[in-house]
Chimera marker file (.cmm) of the C-alpha trace (Angstrom):
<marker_set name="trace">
<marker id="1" x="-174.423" y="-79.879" z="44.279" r="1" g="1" b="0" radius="0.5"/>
<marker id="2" x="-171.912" y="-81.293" z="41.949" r="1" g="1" b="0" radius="0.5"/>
<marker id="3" x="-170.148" y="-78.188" z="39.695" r="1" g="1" b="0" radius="0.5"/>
<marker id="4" x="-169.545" y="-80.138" z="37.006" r="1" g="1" b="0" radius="0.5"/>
<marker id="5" x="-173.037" y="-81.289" z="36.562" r="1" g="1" b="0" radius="0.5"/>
<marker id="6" x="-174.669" y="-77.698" z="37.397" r="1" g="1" b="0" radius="0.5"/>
<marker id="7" x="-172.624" y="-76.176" z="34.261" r="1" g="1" b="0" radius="0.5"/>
<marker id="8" x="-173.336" y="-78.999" z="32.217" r="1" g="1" b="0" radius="0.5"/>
<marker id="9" x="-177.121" y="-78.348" z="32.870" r="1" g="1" b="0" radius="0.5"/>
<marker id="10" x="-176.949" y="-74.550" z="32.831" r="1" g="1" b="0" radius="0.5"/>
<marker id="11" x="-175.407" y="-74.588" z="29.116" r="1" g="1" b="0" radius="0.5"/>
<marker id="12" x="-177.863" y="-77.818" z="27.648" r="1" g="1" b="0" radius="0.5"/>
<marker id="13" x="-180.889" y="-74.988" z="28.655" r="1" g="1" b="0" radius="0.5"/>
<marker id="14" x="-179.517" y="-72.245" z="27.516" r="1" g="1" b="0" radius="0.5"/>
<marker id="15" x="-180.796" y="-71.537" z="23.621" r="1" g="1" b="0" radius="0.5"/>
<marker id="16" x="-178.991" y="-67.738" z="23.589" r="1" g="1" b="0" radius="0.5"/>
<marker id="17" x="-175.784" y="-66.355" z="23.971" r="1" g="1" b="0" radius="0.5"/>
<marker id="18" x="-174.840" y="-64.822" z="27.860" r="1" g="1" b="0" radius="0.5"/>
<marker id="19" x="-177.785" y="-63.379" z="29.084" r="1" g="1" b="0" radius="0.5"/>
<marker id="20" x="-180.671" y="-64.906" z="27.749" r="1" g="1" b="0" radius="0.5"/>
<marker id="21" x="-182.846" y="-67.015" z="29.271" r="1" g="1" b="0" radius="0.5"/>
<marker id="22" x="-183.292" y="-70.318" z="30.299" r="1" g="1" b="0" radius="0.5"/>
<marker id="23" x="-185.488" y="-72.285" z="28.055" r="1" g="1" b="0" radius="0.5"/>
<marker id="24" x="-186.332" y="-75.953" z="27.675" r="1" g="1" b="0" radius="0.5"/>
<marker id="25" x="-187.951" y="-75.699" z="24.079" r="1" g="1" b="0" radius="0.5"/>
<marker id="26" x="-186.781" y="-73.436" z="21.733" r="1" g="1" b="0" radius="0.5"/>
<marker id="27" x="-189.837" y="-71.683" z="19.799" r="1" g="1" b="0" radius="0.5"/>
<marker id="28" x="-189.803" y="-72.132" z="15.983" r="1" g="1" b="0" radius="0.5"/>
<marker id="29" x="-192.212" y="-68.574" z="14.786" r="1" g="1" b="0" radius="0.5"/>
<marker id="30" x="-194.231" y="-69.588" z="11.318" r="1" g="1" b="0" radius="0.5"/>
<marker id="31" x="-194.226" y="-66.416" z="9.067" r="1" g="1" b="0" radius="0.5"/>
<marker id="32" x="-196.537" y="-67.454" z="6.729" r="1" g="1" b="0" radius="0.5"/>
<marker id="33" x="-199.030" y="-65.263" z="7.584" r="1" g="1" b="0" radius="0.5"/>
<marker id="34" x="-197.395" y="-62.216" z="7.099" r="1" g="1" b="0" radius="0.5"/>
<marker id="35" x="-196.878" y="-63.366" z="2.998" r="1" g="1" b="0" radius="0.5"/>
<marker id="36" x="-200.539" y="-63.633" z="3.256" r="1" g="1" b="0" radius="0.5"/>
<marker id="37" x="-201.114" y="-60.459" z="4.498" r="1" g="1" b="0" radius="0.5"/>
<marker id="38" x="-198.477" y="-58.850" z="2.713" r="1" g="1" b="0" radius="0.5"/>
<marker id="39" x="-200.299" y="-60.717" z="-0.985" r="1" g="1" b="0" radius="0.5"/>
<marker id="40" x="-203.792" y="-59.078" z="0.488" r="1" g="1" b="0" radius="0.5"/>
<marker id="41" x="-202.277" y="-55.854" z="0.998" r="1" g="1" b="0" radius="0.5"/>
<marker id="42" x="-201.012" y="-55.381" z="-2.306" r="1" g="1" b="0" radius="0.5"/>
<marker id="43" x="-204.142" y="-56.495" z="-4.067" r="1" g="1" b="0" radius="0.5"/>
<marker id="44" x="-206.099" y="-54.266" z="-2.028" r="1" g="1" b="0" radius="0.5"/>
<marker id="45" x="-204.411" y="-51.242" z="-3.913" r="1" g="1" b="0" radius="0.5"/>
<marker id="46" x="-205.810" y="-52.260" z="-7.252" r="1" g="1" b="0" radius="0.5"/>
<marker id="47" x="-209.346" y="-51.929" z="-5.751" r="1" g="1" b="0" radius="0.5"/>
<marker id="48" x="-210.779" y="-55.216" z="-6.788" r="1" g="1" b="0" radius="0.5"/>
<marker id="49" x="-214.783" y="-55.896" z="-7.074" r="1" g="1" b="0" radius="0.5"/>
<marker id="50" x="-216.418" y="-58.863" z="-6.514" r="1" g="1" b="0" radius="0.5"/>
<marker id="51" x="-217.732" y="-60.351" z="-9.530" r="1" g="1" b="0" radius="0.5"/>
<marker id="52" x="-221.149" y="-62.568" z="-8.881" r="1" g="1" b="0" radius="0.5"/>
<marker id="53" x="-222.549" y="-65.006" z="-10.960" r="1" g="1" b="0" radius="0.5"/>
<marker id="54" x="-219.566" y="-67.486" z="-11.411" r="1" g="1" b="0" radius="0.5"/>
<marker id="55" x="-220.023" y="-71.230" z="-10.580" r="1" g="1" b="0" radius="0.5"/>
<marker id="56" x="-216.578" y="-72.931" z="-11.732" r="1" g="1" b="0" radius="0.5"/>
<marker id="57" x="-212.906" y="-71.628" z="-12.912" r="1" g="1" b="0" radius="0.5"/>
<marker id="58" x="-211.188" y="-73.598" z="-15.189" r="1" g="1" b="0" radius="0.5"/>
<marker id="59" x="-207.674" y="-72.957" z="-16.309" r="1" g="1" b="0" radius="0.5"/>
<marker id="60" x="-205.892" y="-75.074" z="-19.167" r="1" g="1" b="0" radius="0.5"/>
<marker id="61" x="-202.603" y="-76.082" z="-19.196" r="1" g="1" b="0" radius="0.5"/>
<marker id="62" x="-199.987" y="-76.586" z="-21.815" r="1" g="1" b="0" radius="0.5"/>
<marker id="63" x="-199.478" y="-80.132" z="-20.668" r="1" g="1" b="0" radius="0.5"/>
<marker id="64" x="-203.038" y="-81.263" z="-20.780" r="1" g="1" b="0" radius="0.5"/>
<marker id="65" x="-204.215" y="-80.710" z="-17.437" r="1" g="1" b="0" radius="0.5"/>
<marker id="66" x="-206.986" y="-78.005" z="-16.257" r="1" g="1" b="0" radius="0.5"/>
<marker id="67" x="-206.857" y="-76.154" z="-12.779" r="1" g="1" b="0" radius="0.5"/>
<marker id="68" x="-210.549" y="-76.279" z="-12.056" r="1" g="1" b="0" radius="0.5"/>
<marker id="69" x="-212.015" y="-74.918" z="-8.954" r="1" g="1" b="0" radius="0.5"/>
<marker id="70" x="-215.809" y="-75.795" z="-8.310" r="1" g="1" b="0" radius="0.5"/>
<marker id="71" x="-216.524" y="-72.889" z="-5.806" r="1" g="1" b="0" radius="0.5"/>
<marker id="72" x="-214.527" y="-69.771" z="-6.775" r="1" g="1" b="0" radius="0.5"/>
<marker id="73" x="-214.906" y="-66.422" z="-5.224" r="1" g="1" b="0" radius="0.5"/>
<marker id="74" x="-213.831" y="-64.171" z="-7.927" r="1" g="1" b="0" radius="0.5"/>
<marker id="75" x="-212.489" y="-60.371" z="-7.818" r="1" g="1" b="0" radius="0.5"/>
<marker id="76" x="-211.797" y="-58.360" z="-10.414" r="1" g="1" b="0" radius="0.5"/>
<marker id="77" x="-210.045" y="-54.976" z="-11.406" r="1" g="1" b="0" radius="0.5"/>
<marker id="78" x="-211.024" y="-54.049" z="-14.786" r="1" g="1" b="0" radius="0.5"/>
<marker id="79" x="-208.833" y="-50.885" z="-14.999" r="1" g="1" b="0" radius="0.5"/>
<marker id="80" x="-205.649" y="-52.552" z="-14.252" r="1" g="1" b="0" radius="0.5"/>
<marker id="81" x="-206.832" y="-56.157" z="-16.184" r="1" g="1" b="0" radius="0.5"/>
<marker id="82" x="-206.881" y="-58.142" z="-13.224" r="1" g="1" b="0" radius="0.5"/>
<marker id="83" x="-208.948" y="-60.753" z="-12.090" r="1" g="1" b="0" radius="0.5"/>
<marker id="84" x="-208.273" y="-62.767" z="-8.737" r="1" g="1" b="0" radius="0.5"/>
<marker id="85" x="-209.559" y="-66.163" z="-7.758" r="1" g="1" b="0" radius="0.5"/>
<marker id="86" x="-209.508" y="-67.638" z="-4.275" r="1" g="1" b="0" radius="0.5"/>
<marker id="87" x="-210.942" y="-70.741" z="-3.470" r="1" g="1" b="0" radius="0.5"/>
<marker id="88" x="-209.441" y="-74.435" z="-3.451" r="1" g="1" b="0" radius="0.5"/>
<marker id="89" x="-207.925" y="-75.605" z="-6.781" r="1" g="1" b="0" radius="0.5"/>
<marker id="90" x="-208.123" y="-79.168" z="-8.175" r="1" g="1" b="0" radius="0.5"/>
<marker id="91" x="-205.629" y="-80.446" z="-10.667" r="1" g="1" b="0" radius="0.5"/>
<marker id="92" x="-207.766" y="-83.024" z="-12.967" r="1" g="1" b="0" radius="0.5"/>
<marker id="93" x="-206.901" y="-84.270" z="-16.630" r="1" g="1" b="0" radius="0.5"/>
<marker id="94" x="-208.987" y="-82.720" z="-19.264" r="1" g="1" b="0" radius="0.5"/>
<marker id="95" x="-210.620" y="-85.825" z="-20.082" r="1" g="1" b="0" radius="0.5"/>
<marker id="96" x="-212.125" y="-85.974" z="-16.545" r="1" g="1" b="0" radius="0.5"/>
<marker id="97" x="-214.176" y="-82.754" z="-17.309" r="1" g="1" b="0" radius="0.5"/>
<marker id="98" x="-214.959" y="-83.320" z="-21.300" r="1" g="1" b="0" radius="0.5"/>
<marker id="99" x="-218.537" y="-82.918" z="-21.600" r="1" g="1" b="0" radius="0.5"/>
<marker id="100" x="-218.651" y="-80.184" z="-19.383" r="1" g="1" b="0" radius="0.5"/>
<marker id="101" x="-216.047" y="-77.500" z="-20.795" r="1" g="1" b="0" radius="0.5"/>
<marker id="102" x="-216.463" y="-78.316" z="-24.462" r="1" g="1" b="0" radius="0.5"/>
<marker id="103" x="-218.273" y="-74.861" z="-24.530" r="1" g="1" b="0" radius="0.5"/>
<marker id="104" x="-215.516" y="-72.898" z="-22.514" r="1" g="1" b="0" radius="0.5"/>
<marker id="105" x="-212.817" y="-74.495" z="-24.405" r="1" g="1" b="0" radius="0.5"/>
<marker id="106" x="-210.719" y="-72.264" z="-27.212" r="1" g="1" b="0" radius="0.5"/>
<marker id="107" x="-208.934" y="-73.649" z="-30.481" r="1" g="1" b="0" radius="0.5"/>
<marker id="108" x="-206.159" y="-74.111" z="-29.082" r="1" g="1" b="0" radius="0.5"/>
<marker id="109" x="-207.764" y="-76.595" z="-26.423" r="1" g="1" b="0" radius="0.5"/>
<marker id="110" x="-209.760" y="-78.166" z="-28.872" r="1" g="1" b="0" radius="0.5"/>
<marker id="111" x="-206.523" y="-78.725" z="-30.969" r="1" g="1" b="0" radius="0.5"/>
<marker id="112" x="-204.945" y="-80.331" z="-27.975" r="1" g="1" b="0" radius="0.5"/>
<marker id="113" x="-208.148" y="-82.654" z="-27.029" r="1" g="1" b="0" radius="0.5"/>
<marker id="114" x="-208.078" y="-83.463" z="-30.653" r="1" g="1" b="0" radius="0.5"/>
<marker id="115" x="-204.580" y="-85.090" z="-30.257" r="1" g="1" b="0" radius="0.5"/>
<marker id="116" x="-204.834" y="-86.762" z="-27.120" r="1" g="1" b="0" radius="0.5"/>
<marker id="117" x="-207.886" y="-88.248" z="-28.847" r="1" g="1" b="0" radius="0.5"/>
<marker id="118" x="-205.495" y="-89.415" z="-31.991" r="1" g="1" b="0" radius="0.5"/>
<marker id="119" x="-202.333" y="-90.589" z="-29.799" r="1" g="1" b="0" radius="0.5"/>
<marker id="120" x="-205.019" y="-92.720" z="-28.081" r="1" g="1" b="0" radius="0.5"/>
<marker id="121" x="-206.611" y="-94.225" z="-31.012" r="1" g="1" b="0" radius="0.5"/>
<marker id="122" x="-202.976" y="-95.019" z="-32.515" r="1" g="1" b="0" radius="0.5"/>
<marker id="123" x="-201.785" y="-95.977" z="-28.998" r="1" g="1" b="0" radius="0.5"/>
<marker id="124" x="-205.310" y="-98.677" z="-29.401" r="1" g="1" b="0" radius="0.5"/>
<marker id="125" x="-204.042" y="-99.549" z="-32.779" r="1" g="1" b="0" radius="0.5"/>
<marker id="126" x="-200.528" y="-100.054" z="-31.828" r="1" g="1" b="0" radius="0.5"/>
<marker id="127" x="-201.205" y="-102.703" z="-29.218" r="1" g="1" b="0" radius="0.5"/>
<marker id="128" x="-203.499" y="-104.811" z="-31.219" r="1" g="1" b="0" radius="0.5"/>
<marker id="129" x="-206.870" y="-104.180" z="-29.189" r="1" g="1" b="0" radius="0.5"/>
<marker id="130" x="-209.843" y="-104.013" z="-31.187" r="1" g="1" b="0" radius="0.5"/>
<marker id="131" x="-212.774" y="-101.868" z="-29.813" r="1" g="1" b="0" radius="0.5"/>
<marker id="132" x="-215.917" y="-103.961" z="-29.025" r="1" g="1" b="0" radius="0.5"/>
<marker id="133" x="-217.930" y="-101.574" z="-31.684" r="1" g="1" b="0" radius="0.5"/>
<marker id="134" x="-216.086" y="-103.746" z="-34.507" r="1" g="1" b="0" radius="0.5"/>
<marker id="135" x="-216.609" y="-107.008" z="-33.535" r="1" g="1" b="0" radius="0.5"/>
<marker id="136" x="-220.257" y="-106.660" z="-33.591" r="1" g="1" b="0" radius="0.5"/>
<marker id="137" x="-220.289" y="-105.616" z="-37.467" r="1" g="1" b="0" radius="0.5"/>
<marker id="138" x="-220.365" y="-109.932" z="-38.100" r="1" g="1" b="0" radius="0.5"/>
<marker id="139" x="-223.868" y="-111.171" z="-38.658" r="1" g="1" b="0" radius="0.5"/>
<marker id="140" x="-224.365" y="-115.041" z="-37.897" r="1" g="1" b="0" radius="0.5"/>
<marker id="141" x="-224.931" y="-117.469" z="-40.579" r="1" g="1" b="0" radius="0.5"/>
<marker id="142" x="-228.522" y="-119.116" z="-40.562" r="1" g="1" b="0" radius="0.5"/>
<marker id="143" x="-228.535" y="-122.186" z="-39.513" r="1" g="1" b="0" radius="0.5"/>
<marker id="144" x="-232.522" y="-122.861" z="-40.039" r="1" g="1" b="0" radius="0.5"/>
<marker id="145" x="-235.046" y="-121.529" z="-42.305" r="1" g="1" b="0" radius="0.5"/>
<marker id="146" x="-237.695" y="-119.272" z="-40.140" r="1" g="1" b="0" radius="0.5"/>
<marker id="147" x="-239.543" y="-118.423" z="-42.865" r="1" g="1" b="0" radius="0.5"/>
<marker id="148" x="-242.132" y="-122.411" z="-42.987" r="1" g="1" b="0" radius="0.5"/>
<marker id="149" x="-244.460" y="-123.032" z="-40.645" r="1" g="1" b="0" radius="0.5"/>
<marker id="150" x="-243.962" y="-126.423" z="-39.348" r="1" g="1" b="0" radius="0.5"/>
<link id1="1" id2="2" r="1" g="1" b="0" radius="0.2"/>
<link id1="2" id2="3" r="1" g="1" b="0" radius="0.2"/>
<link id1="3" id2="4" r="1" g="1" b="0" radius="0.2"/>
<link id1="4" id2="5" r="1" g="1" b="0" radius="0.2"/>
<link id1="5" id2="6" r="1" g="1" b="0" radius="0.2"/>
<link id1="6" id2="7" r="1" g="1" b="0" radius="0.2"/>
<link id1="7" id2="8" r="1" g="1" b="0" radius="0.2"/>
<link id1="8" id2="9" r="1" g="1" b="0" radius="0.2"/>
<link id1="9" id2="10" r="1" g="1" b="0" radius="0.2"/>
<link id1="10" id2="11" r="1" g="1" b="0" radius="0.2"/>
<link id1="11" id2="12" r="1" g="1" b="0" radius="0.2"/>
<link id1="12" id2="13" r="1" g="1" b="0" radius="0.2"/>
<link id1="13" id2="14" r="1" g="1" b="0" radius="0.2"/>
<link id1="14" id2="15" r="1" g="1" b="0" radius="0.2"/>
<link id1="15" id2="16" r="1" g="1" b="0" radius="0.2"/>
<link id1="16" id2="17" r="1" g="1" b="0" radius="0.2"/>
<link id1="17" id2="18" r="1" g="1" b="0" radius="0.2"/>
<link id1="18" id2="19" r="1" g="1" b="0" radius="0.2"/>
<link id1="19" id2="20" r="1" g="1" b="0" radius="0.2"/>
<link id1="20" id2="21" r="1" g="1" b="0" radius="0.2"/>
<link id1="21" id2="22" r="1" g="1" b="0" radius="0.2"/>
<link id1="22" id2="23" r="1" g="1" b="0" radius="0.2"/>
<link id1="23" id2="24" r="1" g="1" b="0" radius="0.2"/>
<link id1="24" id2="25" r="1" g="1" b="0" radius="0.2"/>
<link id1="25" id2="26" r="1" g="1" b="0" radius="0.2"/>
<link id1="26" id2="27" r="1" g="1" b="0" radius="0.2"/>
<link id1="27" id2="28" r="1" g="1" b="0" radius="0.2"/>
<link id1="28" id2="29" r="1" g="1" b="0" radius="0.2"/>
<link id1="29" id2="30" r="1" g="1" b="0" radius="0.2"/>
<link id1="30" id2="31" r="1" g="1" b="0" radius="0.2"/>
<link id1="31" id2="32" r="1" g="1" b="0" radius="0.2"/>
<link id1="32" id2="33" r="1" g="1" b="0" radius="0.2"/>
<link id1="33" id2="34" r="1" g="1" b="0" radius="0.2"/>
<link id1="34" id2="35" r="1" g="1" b="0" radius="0.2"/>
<link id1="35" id2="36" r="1" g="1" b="0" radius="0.2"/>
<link id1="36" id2="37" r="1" g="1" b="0" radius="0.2"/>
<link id1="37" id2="38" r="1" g="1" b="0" radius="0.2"/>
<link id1="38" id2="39" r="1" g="1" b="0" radius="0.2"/>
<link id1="39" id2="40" r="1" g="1" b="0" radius="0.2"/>
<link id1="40" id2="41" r="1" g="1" b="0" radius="0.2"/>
<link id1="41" id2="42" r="1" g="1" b="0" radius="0.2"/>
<link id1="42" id2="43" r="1" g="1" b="0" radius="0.2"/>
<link id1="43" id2="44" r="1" g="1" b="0" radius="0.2"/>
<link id1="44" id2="45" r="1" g="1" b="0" radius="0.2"/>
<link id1="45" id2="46" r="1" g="1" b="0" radius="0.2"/>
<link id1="46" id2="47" r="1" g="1" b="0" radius="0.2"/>
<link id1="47" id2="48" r="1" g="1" b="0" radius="0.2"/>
<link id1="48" id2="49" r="1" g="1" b="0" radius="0.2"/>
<link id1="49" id2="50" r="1" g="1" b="0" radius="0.2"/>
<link id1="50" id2="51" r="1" g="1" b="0" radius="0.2"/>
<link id1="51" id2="52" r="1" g="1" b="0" radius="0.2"/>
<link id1="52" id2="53" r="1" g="1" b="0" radius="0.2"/>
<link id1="53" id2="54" r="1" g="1" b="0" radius="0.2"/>
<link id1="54" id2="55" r="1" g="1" b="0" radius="0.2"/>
<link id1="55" id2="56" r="1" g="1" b="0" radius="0.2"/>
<link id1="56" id2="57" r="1" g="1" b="0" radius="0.2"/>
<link id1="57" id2="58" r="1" g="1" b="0" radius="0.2"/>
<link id1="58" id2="59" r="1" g="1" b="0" radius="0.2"/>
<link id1="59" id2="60" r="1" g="1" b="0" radius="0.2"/>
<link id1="60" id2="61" r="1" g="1" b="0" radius="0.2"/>
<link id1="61" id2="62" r="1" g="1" b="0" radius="0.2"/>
<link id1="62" id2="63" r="1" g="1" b="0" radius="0.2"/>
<link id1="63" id2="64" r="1" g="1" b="0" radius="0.2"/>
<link id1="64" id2="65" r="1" g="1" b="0" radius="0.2"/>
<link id1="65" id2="66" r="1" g="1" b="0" radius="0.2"/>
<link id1="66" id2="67" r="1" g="1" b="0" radius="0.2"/>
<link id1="67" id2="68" r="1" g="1" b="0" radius="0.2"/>
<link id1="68" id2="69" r="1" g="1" b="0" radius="0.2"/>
<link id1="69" id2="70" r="1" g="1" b="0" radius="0.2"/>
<link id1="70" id2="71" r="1" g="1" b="0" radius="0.2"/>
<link id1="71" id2="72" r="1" g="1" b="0" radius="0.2"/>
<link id1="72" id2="73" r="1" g="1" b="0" radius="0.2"/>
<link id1="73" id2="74" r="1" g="1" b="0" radius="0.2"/>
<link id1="74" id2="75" r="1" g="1" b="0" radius="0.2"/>
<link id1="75" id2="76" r="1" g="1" b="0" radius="0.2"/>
<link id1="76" id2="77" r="1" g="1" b="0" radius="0.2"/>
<link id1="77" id2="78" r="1" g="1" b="0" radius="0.2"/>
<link id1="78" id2="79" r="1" g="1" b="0" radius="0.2"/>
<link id1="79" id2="80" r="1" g="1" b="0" radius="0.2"/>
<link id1="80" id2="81" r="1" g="1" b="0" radius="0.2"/>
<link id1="81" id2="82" r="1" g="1" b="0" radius="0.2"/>
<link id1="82" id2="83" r="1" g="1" b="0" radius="0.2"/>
<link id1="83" id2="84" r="1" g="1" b="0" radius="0.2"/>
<link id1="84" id2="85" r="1" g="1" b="0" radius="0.2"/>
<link id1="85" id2="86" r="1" g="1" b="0" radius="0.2"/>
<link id1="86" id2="87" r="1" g="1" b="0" radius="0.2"/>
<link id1="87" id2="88" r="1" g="1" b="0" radius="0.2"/>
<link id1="88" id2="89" r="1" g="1" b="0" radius="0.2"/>
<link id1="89" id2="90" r="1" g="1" b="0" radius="0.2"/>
<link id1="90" id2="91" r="1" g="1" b="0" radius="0.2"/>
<link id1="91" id2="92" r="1" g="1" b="0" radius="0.2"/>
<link id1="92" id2="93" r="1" g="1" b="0" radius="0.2"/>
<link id1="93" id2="94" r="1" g="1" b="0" radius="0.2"/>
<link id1="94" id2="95" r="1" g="1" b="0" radius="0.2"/>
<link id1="95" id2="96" r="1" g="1" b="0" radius="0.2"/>
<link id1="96" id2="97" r="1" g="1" b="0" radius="0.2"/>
<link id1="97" id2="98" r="1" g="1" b="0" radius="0.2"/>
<link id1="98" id2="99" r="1" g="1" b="0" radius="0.2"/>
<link id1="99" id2="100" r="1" g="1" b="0" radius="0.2"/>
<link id1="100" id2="101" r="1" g="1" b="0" radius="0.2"/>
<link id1="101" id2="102" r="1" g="1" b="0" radius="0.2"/>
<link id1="102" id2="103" r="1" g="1" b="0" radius="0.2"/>
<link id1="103" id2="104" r="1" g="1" b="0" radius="0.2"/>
<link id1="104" id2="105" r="1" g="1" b="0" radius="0.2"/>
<link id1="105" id2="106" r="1" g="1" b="0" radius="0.2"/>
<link id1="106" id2="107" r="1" g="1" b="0" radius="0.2"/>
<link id1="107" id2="108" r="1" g="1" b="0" radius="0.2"/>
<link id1="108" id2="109" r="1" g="1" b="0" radius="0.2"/>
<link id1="109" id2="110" r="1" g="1" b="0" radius="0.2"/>
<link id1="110" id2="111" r="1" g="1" b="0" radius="0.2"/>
<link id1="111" id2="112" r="1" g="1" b="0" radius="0.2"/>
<link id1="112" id2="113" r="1" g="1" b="0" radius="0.2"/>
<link id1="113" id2="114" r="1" g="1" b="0" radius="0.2"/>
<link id1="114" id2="115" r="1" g="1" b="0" radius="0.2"/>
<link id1="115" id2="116" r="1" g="1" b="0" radius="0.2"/>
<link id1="116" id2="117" r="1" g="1" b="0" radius="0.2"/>
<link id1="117" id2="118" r="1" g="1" b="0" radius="0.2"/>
<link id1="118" id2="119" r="1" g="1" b="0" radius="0.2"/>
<link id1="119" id2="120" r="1" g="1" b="0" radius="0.2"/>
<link id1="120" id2="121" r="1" g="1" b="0" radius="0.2"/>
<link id1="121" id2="122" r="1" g="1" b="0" radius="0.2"/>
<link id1="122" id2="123" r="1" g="1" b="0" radius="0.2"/>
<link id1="123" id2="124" r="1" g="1" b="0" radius="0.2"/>
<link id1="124" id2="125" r="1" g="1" b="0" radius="0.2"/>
<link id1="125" id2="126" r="1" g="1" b="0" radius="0.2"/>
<link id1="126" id2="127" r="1" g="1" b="0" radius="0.2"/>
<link id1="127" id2="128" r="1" g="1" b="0" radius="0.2"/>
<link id1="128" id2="129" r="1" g="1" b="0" radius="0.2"/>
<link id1="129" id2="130" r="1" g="1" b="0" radius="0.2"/>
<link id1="130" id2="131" r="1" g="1" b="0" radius="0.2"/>
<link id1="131" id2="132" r="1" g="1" b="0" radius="0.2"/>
<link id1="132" id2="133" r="1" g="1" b="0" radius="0.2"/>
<link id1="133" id2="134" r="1" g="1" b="0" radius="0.2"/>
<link id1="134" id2="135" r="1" g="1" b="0" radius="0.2"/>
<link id1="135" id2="136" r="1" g="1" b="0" radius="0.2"/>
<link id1="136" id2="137" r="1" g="1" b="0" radius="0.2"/>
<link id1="137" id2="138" r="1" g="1" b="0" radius="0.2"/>
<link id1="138" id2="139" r="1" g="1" b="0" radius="0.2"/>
<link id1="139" id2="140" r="1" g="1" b="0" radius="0.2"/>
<link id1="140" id2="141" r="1" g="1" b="0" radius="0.2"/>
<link id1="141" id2="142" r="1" g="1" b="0" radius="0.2"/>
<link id1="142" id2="143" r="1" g="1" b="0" radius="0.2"/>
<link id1="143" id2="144" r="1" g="1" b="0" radius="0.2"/>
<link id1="144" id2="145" r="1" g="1" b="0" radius="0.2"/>
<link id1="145" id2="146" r="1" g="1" b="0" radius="0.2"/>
<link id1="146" id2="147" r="1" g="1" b="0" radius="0.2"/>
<link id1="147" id2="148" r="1" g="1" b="0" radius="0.2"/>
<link id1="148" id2="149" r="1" g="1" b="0" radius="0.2"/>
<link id1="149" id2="150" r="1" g="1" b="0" radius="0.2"/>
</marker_set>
């Protein structure tokens, strides 16, 4: 066997220092789980309870958008004020979920959906489109008298 080509094979497999191994693939560990388990442990000290009874989660947004989740499982910890949702979160535009959450919506929302609603109507304006609702105020002349029997 050639020297030259056994060292140049012994230090493409070698992934360590002197001493380790031989290995073809190096091994890439995923540590996500331990966050997981690290978030689960530290929740677990507040002694959380389930809370029953909950169909939907929405949470509003500064920037017009609500976090809604359709199937939460919800925890909560009333002594230390905290409530914890798990479950898989959809980012929708509040206008997507209007008739819905008009009852779970504060001032503040209400204030918000109230602008949107203006900024469209001007943006409507702006552009020169008239809504259908306006063009059907004109009434058509009569062109024949209905009124004789012929």
């Amino acid at each position: 066997m050639n020297p030259e080509k056994l060292a140049k094979l012994q230090a493409a497999a070698r992934i360590g220092g002197k001493g380790t191994p031989r290995r073809k693939v190096k091994k890439v560990v995923k540590s996500s789980g331990a966050d997981d388990k690290k978030l689960q442990a530290t929740l677990k000290k507040f002694n959380p309870q389930p809370v029953g009874g909950i169909e939907e989660v929405n949470m509003f947004k500064a920037d017009g958008t609500v976090l809604h989740f359709p199937t939460p499982r919800v925890q909560a910890s009333l002594a230390s004020s905290i409530f914890i949702i798990n479950g898989q979160a959809q980012q929708k535009e509040i206008t997507d979920l209007v008739p819905g959450i008009l009852n779970q919506m504060g001032s503040d929302s209400l204030a918000q959906l109230r602008r949107m609603a203006e900024a469209l109507q001007a943006q409507q304006a702006a552009s020169g489109a008239t809504p259908a609702a306006e063009n059907d105020d004109e009434v058509p002349d009569l062109v024949e008298n209905f009124d004789t029997n012929q």
